[in-house]
N, C-alpha and C positions, 0 to 999 in steps of 0.2 A: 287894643286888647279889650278895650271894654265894649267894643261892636260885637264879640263873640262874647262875651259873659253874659249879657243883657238878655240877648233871644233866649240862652241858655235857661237865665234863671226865670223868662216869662214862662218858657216851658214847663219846668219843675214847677210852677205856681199854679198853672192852669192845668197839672197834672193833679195837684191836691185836689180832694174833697173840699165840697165847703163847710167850714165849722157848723154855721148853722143846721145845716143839712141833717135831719133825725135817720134816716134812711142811711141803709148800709153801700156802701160803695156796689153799682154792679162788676160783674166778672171782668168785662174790658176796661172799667174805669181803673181798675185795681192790678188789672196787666200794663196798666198807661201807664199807671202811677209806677211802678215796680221796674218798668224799662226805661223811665224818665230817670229813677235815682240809677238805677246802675250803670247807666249811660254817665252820669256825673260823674257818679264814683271814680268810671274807669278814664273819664277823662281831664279829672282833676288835677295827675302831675305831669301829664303834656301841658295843660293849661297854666298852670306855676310856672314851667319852665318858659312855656310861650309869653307870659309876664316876664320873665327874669329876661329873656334875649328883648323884650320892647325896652326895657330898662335902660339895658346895655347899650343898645342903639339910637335913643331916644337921642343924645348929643351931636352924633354925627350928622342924623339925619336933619337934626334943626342948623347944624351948620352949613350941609348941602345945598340947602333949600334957600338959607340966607344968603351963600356965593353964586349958587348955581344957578337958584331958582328961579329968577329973572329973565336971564337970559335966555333959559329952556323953553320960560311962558313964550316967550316974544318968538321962538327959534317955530313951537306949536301953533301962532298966531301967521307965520307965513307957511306951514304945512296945510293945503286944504287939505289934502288927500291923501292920507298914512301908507293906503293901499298902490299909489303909483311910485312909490322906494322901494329900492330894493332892501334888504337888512344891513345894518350897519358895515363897517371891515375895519379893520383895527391895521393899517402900514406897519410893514417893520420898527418904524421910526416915532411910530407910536400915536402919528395923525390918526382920525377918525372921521370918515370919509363916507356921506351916505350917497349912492346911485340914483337917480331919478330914472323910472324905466323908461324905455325907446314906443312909441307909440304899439310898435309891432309887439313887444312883450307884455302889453297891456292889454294888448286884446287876444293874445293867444291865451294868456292867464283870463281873463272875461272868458272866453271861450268852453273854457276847459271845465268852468264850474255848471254851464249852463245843464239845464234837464228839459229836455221838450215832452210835451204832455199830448 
């Protein structure tokens, strides 16, 4: 949560004038400034609420990471290559099962993205 407040309130900062500053804001500084707070404004109780669900999650996911997390690293440590799986499938039976694609589907997929110039 605090990765999106931060930029947020750099923004809102380097929206103001500088105190110092004798001079009147120009027209665009004063449209910056004016679009910066209302941008706040109106994204102030998504941002509360988006606090409140980190909150809430904030347990689970340090448990996840505690049982899971290990083994997940080690599981990313023998994946070089994200891109030659297929996406996950979930069995009836509730295994999780991921495909390794066939050489031929990996380069029909290569193929398909290519752009010649």
């Amino acid at each position: 949560m605090r990765q999106v407040l931060y930029p947020l309130a750099a923004i809102g900062f380097l929206a103001q004038p500088a105190l110092a500053e004798e001079e009147a804001p120009s027209l665009m500084e004063r449209g910056a400034q004016l679009f910066i707070e209302g941008f706040m404004q109106e994204m102030e109780p998504a941002l509360k609420d988006l606090q409140g669900l980190a909150d809430e999650m904030e347990p689970a996911l340090r448990q996840f990471m505690t049982e899971i997390g290990p083994g997940f690293m080690d599981l990313l440590g023998e994946i070089e290559d994200l891109s030659a799986y297929h996406a996950p499938e979930i069995l009836p039976n509730g295994d999780i099962i991921i495909r390794k694609k066939t050489p031929a589907e990996k380069a029909a997929e290569d193929s398909d993205g290519d752009i010649e110039i």
